[in-house]
C-alpha distance (Angstrom), angle and dihedral (degrees) to the residues before:
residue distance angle dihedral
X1 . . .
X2 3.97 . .
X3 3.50 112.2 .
X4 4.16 98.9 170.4
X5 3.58 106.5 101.6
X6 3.86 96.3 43.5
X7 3.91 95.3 52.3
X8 3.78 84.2 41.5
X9 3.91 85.6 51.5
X10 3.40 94.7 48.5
X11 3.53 101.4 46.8
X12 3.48 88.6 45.2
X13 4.42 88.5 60.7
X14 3.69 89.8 39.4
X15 3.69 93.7 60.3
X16 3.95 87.9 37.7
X17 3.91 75.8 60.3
X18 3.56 107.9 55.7
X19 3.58 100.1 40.3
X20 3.79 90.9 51.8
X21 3.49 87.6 56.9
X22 3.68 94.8 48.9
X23 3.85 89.0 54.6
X24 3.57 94.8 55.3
X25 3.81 102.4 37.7
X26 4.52 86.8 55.0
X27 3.69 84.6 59.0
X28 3.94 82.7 85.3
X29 3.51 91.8 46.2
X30 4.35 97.9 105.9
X31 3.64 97.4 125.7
X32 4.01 127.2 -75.0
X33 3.24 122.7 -64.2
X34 4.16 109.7 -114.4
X35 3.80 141.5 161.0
X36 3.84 136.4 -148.2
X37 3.21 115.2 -105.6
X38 3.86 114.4 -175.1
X39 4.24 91.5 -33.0
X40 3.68 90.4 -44.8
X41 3.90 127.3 96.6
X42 3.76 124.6 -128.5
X43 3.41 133.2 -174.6
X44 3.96 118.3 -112.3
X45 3.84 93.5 -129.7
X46 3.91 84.9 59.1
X47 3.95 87.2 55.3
X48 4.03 95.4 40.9
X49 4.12 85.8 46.9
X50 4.28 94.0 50.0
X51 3.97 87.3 44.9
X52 3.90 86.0 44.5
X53 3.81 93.7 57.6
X54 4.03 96.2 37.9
X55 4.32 86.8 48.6
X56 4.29 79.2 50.4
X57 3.81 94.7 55.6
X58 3.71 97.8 30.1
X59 4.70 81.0 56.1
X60 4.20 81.6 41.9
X61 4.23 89.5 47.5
X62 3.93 86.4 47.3
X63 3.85 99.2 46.0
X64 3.80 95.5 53.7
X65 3.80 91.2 36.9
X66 4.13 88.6 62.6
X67 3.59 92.7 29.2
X68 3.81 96.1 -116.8
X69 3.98 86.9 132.6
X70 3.93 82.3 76.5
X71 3.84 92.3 64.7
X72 3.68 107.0 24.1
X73 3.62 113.9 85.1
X74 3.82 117.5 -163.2
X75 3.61 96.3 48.5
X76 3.79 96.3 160.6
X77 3.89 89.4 55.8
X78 3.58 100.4 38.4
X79 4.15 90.5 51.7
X80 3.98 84.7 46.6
X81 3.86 94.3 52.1
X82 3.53 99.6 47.0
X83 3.95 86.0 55.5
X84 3.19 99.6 47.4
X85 4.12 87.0 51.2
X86 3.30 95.6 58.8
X87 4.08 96.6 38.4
X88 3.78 86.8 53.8
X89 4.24 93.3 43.1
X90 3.83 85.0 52.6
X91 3.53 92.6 45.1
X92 3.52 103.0 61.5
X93 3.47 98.1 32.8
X94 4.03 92.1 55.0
X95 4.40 95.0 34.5
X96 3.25 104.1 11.5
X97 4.19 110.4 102.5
């Protein structure tokens, strides 16, 4: 049993593949996305990331000011994911085109 030509084959559509999706992911690829910020610029993701951590502390504040931290297990992750919700809302209604 031969097997040449079909590995060939196939490797040749794999890399056919991948550099397809290389084109079409630099299409996004204009330059990032930043703000001024007192004469300086800062990246957006910086911004999203700071408001991701206070949104975190502020759900952390509210779960031990109602108690809820005695019944909800998985604090950590629970505090995490509602920051990185509202980082990634923010996100891509302030960058995203």
């Amino acid at each position: 049993m031969h097997r040449g030509p079909l590995i060939t084959g196939l490797k040749g559509l794999v890399l056919a593949v991948l550099l397809l999706g290389q084109a079409l992911s630099w299409t996004g690829c204009d330059g990032a996305p930043s703000l001024t910020i007192a004469g300086a610029y800062f990246p957006a993701w910086l911004l999203c990331a700071v408001i991701a951590v206070l949104v975190a502390v502020l759900i952390r504040v509210l779960m031990v000011a109602t108690g809820l931290a005695n019944f909800i297990p998985y604090q950590l992750a629970v505090c995490c994911s509602g920051g990185i919700i509202v980082a990634s809302v923010l996100w891509h209604f302030w960058v995203g085109h």
